[in-house]
C-alpha positions as CSV (number, residue, x, y, z in Angstrom):
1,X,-34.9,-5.5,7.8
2,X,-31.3,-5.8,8.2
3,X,-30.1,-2.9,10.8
4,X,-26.8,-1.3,9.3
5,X,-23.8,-2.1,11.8
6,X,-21.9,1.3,10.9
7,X,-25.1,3.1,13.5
8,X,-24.0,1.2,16.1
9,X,-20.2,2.3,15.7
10,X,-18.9,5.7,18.2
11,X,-17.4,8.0,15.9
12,X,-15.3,8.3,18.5
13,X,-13.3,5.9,18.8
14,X,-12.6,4.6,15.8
15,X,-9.4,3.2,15.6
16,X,-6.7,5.3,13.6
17,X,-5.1,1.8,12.3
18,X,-6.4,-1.1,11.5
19,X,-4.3,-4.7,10.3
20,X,-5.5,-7.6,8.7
21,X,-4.2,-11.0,8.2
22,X,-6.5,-12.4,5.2
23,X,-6.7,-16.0,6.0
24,X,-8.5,-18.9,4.5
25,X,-8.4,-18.5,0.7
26,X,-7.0,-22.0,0.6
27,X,-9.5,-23.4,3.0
28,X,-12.2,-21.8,0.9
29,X,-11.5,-22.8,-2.8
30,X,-11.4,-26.5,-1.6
31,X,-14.8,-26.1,-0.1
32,X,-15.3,-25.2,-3.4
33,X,-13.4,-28.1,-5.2
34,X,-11.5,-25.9,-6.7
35,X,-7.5,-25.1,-6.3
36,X,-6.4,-22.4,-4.0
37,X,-5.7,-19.4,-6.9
38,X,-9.2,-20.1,-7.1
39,X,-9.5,-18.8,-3.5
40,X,-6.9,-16.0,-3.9
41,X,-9.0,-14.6,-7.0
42,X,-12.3,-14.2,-5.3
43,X,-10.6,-12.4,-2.2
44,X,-10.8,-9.1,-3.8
45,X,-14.2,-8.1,-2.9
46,X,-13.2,-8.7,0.6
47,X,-10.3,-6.5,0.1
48,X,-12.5,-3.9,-1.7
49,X,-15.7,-3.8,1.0
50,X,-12.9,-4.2,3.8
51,X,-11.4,-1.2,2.5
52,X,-14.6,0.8,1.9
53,X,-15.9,0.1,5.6
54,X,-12.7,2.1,6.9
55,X,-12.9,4.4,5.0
56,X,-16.9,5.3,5.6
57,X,-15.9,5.3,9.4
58,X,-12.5,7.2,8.9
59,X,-10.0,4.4,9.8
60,X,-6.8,6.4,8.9
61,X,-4.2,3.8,7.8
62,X,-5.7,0.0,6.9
63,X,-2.5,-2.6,6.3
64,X,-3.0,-5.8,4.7
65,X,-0.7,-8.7,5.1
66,X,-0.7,-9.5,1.5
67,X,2.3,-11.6,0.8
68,X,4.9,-12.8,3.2
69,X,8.6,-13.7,3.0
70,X,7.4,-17.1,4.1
71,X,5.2,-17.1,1.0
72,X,8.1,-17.5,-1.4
73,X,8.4,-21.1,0.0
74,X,4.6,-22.0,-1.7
75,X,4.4,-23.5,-5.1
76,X,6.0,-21.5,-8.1
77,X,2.2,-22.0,-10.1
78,X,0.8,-20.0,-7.1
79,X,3.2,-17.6,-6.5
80,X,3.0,-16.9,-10.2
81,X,-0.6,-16.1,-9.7
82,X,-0.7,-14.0,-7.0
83,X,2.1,-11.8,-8.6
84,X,-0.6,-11.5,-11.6
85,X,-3.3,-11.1,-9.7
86,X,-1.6,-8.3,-7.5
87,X,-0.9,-6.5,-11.1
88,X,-4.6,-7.0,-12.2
89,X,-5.9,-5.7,-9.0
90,X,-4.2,-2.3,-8.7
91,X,-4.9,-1.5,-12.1
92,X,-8.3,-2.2,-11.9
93,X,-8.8,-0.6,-8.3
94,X,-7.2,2.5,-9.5
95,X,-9.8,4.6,-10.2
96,X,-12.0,3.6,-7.2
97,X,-9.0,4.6,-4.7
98,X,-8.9,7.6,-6.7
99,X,-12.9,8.5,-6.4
100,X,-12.3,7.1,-2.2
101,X,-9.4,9.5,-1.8
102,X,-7.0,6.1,-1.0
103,X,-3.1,6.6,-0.8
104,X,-1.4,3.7,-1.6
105,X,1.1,2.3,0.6
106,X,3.7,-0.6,0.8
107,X,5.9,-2.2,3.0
108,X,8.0,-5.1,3.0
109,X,10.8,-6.8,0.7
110,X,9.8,-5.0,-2.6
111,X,12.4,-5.4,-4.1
112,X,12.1,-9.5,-4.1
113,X,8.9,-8.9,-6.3
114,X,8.8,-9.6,-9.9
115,X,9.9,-6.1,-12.1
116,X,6.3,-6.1,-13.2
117,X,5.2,-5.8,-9.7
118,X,7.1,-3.8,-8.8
119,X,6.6,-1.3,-11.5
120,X,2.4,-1.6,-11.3
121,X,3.2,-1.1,-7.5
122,X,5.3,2.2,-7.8
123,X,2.7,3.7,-10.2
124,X,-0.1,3.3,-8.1
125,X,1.8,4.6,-5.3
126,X,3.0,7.6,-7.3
127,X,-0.9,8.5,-9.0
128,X,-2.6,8.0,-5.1
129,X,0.2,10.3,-3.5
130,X,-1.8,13.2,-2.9
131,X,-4.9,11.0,-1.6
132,X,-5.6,12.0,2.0
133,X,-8.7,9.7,2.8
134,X,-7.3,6.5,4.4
135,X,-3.5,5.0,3.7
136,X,-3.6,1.7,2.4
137,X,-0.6,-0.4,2.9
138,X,0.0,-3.3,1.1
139,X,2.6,-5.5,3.1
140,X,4.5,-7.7,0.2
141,X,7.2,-10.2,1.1
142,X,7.1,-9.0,4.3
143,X,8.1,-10.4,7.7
144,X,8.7,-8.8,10.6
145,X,11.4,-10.4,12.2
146,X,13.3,-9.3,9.1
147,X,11.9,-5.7,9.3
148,X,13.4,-5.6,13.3
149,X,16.8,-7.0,11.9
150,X,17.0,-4.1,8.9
151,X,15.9,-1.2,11.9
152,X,18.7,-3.3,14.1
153,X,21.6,-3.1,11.1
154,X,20.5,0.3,10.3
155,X,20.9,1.7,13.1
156,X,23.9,0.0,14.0
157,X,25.9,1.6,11.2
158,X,24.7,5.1,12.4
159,X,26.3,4.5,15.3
160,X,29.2,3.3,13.8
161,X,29.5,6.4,12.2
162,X,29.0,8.3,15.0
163,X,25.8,9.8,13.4
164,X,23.8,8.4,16.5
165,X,25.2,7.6,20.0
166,X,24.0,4.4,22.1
167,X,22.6,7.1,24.9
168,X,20.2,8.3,21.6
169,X,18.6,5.1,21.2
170,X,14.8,4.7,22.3
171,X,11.7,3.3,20.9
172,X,11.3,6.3,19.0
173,X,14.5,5.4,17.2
174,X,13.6,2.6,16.4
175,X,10.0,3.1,15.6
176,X,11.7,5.5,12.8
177,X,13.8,2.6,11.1
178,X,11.2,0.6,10.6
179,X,8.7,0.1,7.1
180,X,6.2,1.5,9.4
181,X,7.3,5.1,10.3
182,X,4.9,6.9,8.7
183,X,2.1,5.3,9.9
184,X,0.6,5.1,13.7
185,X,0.8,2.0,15.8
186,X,-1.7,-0.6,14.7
187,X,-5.0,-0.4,17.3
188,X,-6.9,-3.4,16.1
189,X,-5.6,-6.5,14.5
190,X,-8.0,-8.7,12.4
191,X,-7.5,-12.1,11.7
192,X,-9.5,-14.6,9.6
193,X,-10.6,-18.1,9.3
194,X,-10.1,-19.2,13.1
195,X,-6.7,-19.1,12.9
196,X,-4.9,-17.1,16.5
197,X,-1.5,-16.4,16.1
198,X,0.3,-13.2,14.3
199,X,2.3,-15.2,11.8
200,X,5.7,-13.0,11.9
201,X,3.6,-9.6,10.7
202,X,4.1,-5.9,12.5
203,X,5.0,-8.1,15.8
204,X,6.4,-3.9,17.1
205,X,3.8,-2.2,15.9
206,X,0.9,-4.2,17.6
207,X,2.6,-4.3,21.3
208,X,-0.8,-3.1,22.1
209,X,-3.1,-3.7,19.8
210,X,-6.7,-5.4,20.1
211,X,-6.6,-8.6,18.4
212,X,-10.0,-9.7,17.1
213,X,-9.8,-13.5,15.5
214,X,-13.0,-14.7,13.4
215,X,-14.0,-18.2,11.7
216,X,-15.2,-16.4,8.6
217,X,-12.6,-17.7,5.7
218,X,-11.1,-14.4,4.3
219,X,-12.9,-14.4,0.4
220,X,-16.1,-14.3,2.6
221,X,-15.5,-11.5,4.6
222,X,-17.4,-8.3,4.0
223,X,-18.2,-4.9,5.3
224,X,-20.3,-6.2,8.1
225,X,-17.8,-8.5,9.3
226,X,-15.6,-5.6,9.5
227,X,-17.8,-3.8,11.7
228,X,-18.1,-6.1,13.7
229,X,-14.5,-6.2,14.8
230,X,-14.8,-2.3,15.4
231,X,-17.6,-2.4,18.1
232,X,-15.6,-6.0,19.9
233,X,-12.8,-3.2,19.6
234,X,-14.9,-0.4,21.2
235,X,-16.2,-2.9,23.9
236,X,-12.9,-3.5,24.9
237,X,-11.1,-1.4,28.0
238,X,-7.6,-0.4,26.7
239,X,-5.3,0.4,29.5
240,X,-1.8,0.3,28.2
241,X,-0.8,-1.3,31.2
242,X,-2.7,1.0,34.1
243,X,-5.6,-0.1,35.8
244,X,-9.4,0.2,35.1
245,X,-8.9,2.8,38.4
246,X,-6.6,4.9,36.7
247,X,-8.4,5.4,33.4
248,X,-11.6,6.3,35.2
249,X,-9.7,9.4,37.3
């Protein structure tokens, strides 16, 4: 008998946000023979138990690194696809994040996304407004680099206009010009498929985040896998830059 991972999780110390960089649909579809949209298209359940693990353990905020700017540069075929497949999804996940009290997030470049996107994308947001569960935040043609350079320019001009003086400026500032200022700083970072590296996502947000890197290609992933990046998280000793002595006093 199969003991369920969730028991083993502290209540605790649950981390309030958790990010995930869903790697290996590629890698997976060609074990498969298949092309890579095949890959993409049998993701969703890992997106769907992903999402039901945090919320059964009261993750707050889970973001999912869905599309990046650096996707644009894939074939048109596949881009098409994913566009489709990103309109398919929310529709048909609507009334489960309805029934799992899911808010519906984005971040990112929306307005590079198809009108069609864009419009199943609002909708979703607008009907899961009130949800108070878990925020889910979808991050589409998204990079951060570019989302440092916007909160840069941004605040630049409010200085210009003498809305904000250069003595004003602090993280905090800055924190509240990026796509992220709503949402707490990311705890744990999950990344699939072997990969170790961040790829250009929420490169502020995670300053001091856990990052937990598995070989399990992204369409396998399920709610198991997920726990077992919360308890690596909870085994960890987070200092934010103190010493083991200083936590323990």
């Amino acid at each position: 008998m199969r003991m369920d991972k969730k028991l083993l999780i502290d209540q605790n110390r649950v981390p309030k946000h958790v990010a995930i960089i869903m790697d290996g649909n590629g890698r997976w579809a060609k074990r498969q023979g298949m092309n890579r949209v095949f890959g993409h298209r049998n993701a969703l359940t890992a997106v769907r138990e992903s999402i039901q693990a945090a919320t059964k353990i009261k993750v707050q905020a889970i973001t999912l690194y869905a599309f990046s700017t650096e996707n644009w540069n894939r074939p048109k075929m596949e881009i098409d696809a994913l566009m489709n497949l990103l309109i398919n999804s929310l529709k048909k996940e609507l009334p489960e994040f309805m029934e799992n009290g899911v808010k519906v997030n984005s971040i990112g470049a929306i307005e590079n996304l198809p009108k069609n996107a864009q419009k199943a994308l609002a909708e979703v947001i607008d009907v899961t407004k009130k949800n108070s569960n878990i925020t889910l935040t979808l991050a589409l043609s998204y990079g951060s680099r570019q989302e440092i350079v916007n909160a840069i320019k941004n605040i630049s001009k409010k200085v210009v206009n003498k809305e904000l003086s250069l003595e004003e400026i602090d993280e905090k500032t800055i924190n509240n010009h990026l796509y992220t200022f709503n949402l707490p700083e990311v705890d744990l970072m999950i990344r699939t498929s072997g990969e170790q590296r961040i790829s250009n996502f929420l490169m502020w947000q995670m300053a001091y985040a856990e990052l937990y890197f598995t070989d399990v290609l992204w369409p396998d992933f399920r709610e198991e896998h997920f726990y077992d990046a919360i308890i690596n998280y909870q085994n960890r000793e987070r200092r934010f830059g103190k010493t083991s002595e200083q936590l323990i006093k």
